[in-house]
Biopython code that builds the backbone (N, CA, C, O; Angstrom):
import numpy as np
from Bio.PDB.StructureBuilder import StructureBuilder

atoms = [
    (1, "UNK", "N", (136.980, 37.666, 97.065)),
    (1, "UNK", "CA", (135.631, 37.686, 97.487)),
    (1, "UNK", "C", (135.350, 36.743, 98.621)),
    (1, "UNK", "O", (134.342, 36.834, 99.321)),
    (2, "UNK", "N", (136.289, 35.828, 98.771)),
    (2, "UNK", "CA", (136.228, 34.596, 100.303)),
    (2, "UNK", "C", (135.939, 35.801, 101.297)),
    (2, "UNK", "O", (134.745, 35.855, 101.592)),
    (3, "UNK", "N", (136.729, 36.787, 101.893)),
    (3, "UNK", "CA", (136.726, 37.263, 102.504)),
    (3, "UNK", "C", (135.487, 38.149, 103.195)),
    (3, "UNK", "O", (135.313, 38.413, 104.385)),
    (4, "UNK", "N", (134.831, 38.450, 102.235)),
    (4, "UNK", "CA", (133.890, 39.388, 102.459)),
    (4, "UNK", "C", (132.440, 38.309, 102.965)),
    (4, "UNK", "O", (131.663, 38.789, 103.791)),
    (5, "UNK", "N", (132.272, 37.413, 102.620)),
    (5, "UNK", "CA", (131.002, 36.597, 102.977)),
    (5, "UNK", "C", (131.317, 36.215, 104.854)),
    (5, "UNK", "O", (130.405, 36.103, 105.674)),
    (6, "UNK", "N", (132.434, 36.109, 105.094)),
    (6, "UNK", "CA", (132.571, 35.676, 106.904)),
    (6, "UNK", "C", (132.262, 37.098, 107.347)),
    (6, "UNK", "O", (131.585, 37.117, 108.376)),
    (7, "UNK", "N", (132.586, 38.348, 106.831)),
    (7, "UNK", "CA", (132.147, 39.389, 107.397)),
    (7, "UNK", "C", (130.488, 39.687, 107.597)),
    (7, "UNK", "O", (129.925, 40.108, 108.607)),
    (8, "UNK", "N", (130.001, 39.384, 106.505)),
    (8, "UNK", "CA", (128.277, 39.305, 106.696)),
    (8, "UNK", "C", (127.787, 38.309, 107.812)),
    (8, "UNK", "O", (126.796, 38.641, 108.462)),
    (9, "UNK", "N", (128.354, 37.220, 108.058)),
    (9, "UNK", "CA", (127.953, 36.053, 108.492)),
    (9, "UNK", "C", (128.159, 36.398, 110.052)),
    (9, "UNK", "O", (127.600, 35.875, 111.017)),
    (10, "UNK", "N", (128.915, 37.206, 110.031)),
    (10, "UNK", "CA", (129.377, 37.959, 112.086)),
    (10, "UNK", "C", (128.279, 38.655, 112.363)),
    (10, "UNK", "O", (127.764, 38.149, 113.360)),
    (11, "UNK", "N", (127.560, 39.714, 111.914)),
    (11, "UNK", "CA", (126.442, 40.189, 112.299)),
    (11, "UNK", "C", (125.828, 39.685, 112.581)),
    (11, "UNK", "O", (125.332, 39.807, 113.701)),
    (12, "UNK", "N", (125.325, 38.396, 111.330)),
    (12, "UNK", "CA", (123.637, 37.343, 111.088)),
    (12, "UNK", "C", (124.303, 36.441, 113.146)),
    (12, "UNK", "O", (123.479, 36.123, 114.004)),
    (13, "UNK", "N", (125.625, 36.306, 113.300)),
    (13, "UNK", "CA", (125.869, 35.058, 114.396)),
    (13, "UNK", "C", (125.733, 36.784, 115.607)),
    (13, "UNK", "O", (125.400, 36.456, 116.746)),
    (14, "UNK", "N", (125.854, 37.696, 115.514)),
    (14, "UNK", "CA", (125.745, 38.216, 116.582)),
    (14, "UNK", "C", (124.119, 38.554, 116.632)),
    (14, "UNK", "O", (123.509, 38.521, 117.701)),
    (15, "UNK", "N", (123.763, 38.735, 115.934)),
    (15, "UNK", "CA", (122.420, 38.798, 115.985)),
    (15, "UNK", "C", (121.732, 37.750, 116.586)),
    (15, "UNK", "O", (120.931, 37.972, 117.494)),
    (16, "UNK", "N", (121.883, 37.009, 116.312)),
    (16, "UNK", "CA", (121.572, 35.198, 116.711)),
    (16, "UNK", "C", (121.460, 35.178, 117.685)),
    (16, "UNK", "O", (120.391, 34.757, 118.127)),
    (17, "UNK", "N", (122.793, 35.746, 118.845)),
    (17, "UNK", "CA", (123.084, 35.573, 120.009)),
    (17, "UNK", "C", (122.213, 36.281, 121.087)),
    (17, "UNK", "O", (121.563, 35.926, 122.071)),
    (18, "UNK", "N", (122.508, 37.480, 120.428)),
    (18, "UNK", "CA", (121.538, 38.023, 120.968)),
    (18, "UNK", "C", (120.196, 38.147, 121.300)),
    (18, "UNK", "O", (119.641, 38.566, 122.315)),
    (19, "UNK", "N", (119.683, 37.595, 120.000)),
    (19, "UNK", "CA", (118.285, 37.014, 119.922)),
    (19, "UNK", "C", (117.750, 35.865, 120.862)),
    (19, "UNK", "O", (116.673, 35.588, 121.391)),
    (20, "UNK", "N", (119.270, 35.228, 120.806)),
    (20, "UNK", "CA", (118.757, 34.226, 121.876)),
    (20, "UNK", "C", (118.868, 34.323, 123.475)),
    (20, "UNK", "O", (118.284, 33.757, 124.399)),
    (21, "UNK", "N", (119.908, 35.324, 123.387)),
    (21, "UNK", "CA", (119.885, 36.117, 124.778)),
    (21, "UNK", "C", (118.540, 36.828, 125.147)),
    (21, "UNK", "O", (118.193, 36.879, 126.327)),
    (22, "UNK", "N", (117.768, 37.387, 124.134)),
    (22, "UNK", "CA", (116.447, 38.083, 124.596)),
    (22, "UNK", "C", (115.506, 36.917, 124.850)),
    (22, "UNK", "O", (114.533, 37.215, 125.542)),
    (23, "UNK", "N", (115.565, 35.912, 124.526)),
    (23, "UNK", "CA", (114.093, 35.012, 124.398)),
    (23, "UNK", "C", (115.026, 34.347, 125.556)),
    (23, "UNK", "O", (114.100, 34.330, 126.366)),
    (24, "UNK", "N", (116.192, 33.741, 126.350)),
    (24, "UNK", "CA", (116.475, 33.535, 127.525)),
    (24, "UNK", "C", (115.855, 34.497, 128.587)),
    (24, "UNK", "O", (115.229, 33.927, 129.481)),
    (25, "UNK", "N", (115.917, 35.748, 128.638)),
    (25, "UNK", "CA", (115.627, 36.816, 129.013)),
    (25, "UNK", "C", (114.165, 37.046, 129.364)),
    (25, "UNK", "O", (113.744, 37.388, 130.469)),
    (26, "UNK", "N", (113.546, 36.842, 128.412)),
    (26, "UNK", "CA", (111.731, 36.758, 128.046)),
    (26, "UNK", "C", (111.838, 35.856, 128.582)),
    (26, "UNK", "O", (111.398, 36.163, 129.690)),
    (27, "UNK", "N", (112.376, 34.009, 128.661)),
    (27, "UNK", "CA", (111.672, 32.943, 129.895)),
    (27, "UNK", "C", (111.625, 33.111, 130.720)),
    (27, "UNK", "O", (110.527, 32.924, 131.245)),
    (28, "UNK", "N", (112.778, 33.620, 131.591)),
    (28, "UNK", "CA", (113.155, 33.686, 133.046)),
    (28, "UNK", "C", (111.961, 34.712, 133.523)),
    (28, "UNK", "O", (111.248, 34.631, 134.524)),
    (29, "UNK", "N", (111.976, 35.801, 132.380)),
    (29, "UNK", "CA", (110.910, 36.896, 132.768)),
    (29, "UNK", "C", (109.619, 36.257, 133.200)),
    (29, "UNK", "O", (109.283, 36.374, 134.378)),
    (30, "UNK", "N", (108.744, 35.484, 132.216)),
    (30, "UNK", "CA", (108.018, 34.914, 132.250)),
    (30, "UNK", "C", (107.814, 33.744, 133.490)),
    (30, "UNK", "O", (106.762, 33.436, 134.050)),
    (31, "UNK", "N", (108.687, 33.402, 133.635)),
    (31, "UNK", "CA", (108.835, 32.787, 135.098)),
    (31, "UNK", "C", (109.069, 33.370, 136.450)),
    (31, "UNK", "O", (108.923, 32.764, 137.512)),
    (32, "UNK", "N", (109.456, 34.639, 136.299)),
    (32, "UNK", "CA", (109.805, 35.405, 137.368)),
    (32, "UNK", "C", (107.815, 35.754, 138.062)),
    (32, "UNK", "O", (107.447, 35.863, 139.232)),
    (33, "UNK", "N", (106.878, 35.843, 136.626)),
    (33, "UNK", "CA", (105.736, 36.478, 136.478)),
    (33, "UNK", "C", (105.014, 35.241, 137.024)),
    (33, "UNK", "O", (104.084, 35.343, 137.824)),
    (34, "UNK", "N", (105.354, 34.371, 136.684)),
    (34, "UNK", "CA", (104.161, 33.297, 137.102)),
    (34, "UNK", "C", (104.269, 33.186, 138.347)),
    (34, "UNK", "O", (103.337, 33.153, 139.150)),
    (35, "UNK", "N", (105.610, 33.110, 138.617)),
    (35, "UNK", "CA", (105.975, 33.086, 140.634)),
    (35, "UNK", "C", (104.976, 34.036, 141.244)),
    (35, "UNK", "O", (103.929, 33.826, 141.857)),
    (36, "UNK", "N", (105.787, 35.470, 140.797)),
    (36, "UNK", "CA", (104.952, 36.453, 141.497)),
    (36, "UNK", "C", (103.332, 36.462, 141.271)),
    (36, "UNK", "O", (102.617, 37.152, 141.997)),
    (37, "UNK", "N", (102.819, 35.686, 140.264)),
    (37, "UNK", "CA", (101.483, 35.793, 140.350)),
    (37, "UNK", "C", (100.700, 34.801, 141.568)),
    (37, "UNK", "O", (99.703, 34.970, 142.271)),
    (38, "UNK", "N", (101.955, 33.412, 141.376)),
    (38, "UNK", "CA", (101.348, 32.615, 142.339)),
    (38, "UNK", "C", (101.197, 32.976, 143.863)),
    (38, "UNK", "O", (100.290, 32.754, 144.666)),
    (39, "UNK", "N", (102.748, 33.789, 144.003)),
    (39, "UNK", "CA", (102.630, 34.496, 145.232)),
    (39, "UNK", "C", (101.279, 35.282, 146.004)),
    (39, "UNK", "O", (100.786, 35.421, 147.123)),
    (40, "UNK", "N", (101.043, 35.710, 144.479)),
    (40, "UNK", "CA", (99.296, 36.912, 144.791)),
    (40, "UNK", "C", (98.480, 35.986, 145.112)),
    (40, "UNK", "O", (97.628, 36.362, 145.917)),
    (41, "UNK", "N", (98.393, 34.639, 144.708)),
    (41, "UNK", "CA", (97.512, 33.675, 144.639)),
    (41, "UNK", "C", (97.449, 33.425, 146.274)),
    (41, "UNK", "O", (96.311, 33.547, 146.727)),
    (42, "UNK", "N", (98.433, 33.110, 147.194)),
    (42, "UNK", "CA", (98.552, 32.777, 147.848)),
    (42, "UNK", "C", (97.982, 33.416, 149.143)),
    (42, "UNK", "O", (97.227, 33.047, 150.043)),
    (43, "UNK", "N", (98.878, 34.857, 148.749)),
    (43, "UNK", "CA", (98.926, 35.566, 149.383)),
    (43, "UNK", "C", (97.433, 35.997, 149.599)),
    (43, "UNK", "O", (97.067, 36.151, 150.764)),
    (44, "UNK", "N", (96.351, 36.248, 148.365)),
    (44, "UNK", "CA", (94.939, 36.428, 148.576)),
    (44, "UNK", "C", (94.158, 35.479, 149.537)),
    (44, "UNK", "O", (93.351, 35.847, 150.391)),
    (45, "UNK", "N", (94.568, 34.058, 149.227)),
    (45, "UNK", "CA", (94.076, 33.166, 150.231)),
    (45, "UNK", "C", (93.989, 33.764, 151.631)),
    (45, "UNK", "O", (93.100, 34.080, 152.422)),
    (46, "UNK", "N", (95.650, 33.775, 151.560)),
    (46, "UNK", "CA", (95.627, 34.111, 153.284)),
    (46, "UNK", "C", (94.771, 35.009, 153.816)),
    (46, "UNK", "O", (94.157, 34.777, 154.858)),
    (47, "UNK", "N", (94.624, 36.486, 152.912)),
    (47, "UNK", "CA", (93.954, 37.285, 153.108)),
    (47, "UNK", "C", (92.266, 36.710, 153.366)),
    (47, "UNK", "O", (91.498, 36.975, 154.290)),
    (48, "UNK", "N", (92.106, 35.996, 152.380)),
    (48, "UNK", "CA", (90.442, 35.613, 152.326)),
    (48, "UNK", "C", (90.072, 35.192, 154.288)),
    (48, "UNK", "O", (89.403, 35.648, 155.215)),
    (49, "UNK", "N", (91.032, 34.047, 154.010)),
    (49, "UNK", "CA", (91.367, 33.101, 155.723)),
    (49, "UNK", "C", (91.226, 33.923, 156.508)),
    (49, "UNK", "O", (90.470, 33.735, 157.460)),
    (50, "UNK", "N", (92.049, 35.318, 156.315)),
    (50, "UNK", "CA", (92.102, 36.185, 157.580)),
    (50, "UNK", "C", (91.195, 36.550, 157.778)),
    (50, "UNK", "O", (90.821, 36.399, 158.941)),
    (51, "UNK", "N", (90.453, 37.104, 157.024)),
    (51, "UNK", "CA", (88.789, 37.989, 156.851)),
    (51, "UNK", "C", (87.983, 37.106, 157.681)),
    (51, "UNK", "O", (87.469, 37.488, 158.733)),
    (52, "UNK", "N", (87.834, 35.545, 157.064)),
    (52, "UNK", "CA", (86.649, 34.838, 157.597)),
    (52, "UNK", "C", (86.876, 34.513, 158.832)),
    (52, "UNK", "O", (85.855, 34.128, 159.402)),
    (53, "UNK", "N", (88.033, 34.519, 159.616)),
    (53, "UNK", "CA", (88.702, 34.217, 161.304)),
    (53, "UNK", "C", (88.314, 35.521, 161.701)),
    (53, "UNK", "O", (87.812, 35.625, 162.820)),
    (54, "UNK", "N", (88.473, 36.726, 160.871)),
    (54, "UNK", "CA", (87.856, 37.961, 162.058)),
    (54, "UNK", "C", (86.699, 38.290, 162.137)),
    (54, "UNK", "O", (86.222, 39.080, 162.952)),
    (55, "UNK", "N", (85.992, 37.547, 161.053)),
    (55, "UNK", "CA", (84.174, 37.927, 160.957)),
    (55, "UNK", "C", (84.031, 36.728, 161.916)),
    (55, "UNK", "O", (82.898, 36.863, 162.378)),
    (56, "UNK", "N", (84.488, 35.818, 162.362)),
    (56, "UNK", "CA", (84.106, 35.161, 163.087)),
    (56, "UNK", "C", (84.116, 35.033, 164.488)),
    (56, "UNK", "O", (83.244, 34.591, 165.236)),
    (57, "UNK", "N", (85.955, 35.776, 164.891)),
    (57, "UNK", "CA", (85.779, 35.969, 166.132)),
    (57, "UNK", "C", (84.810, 37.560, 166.646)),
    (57, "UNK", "O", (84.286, 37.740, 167.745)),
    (58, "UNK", "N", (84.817, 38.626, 165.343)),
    (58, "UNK", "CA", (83.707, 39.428, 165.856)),
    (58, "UNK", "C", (81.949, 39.187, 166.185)),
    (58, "UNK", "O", (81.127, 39.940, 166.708)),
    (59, "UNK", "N", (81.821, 37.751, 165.605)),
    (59, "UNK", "CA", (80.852, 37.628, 165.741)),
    (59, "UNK", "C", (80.490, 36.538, 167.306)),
    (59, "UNK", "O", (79.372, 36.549, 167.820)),
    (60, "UNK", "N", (81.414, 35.853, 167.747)),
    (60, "UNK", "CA", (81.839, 35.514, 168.753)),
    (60, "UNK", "C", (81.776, 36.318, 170.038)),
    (60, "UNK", "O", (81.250, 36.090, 171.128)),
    (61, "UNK", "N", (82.531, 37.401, 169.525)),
    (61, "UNK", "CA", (82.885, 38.473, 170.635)),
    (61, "UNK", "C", (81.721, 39.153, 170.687)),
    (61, "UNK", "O", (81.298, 39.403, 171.816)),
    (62, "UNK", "N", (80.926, 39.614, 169.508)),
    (62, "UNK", "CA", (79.313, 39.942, 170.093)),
    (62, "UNK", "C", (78.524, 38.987, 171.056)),
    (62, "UNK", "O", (77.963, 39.317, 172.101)),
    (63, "UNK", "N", (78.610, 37.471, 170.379)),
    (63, "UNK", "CA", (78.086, 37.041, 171.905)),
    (63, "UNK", "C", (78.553, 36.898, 173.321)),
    (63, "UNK", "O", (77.882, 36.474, 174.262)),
    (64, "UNK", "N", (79.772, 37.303, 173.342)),
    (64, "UNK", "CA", (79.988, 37.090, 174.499)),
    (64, "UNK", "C", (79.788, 38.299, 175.099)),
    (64, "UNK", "O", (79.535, 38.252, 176.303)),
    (65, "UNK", "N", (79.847, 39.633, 174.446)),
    (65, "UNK", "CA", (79.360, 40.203, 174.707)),
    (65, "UNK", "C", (77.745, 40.490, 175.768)),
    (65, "UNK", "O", (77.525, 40.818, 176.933)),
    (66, "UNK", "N", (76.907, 40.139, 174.559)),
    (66, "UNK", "CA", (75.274, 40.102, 174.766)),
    (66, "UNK", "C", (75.067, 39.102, 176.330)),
    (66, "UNK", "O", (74.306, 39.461, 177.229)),
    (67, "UNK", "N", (76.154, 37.459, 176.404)),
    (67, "UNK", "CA", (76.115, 37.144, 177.615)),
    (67, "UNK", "C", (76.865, 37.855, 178.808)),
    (67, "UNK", "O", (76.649, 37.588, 179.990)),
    (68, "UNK", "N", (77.575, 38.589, 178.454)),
    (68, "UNK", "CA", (77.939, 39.026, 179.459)),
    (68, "UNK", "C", (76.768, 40.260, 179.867)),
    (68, "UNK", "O", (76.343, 40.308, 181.021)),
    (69, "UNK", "N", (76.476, 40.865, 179.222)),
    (69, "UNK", "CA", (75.321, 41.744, 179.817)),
    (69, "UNK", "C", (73.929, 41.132, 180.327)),
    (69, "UNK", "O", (72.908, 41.687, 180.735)),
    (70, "UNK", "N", (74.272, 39.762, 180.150)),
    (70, "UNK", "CA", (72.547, 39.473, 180.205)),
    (70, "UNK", "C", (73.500, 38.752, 181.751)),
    (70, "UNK", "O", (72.841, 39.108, 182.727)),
    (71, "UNK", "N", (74.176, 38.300, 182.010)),
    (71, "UNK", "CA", (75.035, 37.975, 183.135)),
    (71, "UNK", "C", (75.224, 39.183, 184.202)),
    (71, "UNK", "O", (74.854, 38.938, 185.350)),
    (72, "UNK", "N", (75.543, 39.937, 184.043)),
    (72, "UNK", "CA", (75.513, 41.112, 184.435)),
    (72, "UNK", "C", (74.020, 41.744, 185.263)),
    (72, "UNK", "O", (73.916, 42.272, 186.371)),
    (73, "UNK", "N", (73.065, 41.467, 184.310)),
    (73, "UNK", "CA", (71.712, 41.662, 185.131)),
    (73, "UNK", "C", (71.204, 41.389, 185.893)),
    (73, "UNK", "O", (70.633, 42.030, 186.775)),
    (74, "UNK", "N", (71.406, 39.512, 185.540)),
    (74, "UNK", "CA", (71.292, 38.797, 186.137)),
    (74, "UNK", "C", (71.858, 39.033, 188.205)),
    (74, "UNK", "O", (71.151, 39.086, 189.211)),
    (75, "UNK", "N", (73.249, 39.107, 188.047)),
    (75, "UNK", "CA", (73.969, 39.384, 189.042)),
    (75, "UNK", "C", (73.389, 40.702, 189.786)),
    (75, "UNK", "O", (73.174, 40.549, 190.989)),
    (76, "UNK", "N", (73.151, 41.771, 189.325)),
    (76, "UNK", "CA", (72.881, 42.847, 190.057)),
    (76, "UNK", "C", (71.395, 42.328, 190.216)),
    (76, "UNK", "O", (71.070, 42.699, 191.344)),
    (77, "UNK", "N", (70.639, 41.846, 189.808)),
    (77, "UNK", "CA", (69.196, 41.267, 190.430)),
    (77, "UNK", "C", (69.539, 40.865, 191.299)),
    (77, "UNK", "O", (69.021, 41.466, 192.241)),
    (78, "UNK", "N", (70.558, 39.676, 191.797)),
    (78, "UNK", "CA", (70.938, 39.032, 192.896)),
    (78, "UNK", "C", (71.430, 39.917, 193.852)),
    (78, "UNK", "O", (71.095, 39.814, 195.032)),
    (79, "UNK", "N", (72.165, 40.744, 193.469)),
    (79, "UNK", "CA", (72.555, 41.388, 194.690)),
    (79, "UNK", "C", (71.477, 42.386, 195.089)),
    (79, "UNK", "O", (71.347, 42.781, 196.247)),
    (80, "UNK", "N", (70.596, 42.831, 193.921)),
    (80, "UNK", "CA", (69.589, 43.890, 194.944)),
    (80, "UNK", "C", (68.948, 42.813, 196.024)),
    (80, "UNK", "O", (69.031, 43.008, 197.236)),
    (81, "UNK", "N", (68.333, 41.714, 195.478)),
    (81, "UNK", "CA", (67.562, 40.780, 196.350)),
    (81, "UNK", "C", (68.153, 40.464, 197.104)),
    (81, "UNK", "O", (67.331, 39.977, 197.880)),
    (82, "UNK", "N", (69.573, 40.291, 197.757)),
    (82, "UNK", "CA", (70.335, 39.956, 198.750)),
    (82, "UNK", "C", (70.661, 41.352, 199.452)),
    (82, "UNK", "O", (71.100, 41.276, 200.600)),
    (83, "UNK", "N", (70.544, 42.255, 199.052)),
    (83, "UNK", "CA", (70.531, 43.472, 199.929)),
    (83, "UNK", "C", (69.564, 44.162, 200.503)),
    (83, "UNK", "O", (69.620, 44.962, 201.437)),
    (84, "UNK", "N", (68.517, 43.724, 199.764)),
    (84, "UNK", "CA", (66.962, 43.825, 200.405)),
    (84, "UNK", "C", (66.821, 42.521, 201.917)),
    (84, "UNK", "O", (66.386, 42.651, 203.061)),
    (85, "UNK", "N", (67.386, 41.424, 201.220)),
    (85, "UNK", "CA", (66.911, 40.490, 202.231)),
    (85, "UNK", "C", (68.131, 40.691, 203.612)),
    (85, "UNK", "O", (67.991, 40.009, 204.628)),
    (86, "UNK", "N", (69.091, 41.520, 203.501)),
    (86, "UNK", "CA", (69.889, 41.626, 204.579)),
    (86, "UNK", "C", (69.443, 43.033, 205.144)),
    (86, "UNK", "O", (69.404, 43.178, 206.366)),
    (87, "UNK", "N", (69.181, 43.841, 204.494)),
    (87, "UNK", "CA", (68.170, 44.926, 205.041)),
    (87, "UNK", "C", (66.966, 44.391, 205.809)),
    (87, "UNK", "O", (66.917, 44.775, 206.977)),
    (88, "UNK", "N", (66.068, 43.654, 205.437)),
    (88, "UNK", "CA", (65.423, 43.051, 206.019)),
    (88, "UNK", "C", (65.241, 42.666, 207.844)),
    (88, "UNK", "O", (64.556, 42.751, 208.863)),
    (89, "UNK", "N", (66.829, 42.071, 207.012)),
    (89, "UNK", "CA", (67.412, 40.921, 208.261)),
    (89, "UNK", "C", (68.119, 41.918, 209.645)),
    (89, "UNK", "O", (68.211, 41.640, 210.841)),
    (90, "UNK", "N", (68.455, 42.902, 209.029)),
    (90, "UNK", "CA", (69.063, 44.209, 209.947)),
    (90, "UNK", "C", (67.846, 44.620, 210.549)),
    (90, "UNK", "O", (67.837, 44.440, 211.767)),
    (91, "UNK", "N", (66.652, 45.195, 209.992)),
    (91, "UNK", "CA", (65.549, 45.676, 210.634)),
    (91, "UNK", "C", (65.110, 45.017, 211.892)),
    (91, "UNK", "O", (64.888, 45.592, 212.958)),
    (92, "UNK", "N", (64.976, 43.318, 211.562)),
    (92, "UNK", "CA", (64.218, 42.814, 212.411)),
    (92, "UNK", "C", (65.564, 42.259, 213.622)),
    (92, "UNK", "O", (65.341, 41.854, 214.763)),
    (93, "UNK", "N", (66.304, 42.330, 213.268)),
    (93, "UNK", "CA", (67.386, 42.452, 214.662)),
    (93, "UNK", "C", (67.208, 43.740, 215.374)),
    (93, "UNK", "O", (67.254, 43.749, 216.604)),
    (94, "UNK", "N", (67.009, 44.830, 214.699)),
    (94, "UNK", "CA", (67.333, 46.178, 215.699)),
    (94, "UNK", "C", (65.730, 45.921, 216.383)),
    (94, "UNK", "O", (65.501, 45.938, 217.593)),
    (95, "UNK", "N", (64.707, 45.683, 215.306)),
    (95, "UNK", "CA", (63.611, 44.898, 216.513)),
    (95, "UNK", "C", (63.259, 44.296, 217.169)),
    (95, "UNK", "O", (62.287, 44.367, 217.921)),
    (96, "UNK", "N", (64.237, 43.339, 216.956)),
    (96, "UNK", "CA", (64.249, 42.526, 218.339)),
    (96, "UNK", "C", (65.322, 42.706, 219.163)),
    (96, "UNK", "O", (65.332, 41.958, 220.141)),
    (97, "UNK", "N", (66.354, 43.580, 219.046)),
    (97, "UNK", "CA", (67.199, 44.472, 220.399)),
    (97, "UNK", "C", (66.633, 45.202, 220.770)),
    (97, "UNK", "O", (66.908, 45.378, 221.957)),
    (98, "UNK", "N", (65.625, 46.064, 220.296)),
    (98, "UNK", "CA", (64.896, 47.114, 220.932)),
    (98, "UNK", "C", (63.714, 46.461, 222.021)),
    (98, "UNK", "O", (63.383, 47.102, 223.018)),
    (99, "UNK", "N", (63.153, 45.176, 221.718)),
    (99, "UNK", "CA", (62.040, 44.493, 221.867)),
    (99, "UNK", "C", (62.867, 43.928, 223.607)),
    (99, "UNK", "O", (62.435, 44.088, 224.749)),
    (100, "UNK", "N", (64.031, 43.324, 223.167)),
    (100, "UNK", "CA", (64.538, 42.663, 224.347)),
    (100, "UNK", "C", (64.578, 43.336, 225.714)),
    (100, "UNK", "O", (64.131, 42.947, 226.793)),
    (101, "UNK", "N", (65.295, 44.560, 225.348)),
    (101, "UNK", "CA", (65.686, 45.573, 226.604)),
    (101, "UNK", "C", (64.377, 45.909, 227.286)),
    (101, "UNK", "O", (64.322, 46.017, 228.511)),
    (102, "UNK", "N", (63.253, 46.086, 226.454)),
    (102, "UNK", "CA", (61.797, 46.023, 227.229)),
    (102, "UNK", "C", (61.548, 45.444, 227.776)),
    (102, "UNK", "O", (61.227, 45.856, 228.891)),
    (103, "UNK", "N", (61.470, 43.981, 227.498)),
    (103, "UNK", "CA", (60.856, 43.195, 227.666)),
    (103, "UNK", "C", (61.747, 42.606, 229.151)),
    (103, "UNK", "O", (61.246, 42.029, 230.116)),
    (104, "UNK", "N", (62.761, 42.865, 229.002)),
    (104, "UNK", "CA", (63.643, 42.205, 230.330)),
    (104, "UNK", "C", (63.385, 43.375, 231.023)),
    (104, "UNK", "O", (63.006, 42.958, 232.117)),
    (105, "UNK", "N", (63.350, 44.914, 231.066)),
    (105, "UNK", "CA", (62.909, 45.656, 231.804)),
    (105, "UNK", "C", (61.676, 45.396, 232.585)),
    (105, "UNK", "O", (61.525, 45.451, 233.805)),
    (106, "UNK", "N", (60.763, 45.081, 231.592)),
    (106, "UNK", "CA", (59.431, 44.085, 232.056)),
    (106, "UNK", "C", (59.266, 43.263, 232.524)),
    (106, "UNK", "O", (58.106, 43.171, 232.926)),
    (107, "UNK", "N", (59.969, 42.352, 232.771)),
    (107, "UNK", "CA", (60.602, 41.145, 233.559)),
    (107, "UNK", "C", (60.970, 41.785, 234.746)),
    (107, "UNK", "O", (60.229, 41.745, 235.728)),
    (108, "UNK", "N", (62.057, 42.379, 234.754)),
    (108, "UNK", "CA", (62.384, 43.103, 236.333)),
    (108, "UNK", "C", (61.382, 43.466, 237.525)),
    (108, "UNK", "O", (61.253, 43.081, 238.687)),
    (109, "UNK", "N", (60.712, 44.413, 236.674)),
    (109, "UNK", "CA", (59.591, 45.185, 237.538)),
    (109, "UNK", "C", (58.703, 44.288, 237.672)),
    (109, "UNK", "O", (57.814, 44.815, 238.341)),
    (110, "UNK", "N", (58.396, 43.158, 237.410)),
    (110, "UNK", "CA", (57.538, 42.163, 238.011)),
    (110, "UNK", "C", (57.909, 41.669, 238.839)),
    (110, "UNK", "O", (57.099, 41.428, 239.734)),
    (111, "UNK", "N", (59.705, 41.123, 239.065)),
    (111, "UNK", "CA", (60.486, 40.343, 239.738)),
    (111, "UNK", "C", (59.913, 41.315, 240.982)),
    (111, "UNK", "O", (60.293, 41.127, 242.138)),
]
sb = StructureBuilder()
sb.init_structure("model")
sb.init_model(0)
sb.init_chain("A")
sb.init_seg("    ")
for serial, (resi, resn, name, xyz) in enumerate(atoms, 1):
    if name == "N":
        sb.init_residue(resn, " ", resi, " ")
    sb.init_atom(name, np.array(xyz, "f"), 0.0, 1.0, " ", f" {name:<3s}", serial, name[0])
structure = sb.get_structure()
């Protein structure tokens, strides 16, 4: 009967092993999980970060926008008023080339 009790006792030690092979198995798991969760953790941050840098430069880029159009107006005001005032400035030259040639004609015929 010695014999027969080490035979029971091989199962109960393989069992054992194994058992303890699964709950090795289950930590690492469990650690594999917390990583990858922290990863999400992280990884959401960045995401959050990213969001609030692009709501910001879109909101940026609207104003520069809005100045650039109000810049823009600005500028073509200037140039109508500088093309008016060189129109201007053209008129009263061709009136006073037209004015001259008379007027020295008029000069002559007195001479």
């Amino acid at each position: 009967m010695a014999p027969a009790a080490p035979t029971r006792a091989e199962p109960e030690k393989a069992l054992m092993r194994k058992n303890e092979e699964l709950e090795r198995e289950l930590r690492e798991s469990r650690a594999r999980e917390e990583r990858a969760r922290d990863e999400l953790r992280r990884t959401a941050e960045r995401l959050r970060v990213a969001e609030e840098a692009e709501e910001r430069l879109c909101s940026q880029l609207g104003e520069l926008e809005a100045e650039a159009v109000v810049q823009a107006r600005e500028d073509r005001a200037r140039m109508v008023l500088l093309m008016e005032q060189l129109s201007q400035a053209h008129r009263l030259l061709q009136a006073a080339s037209i004015s001259l040639p008379a007027a020295a004609a008029k000069d002559q015929a007195c001479a």
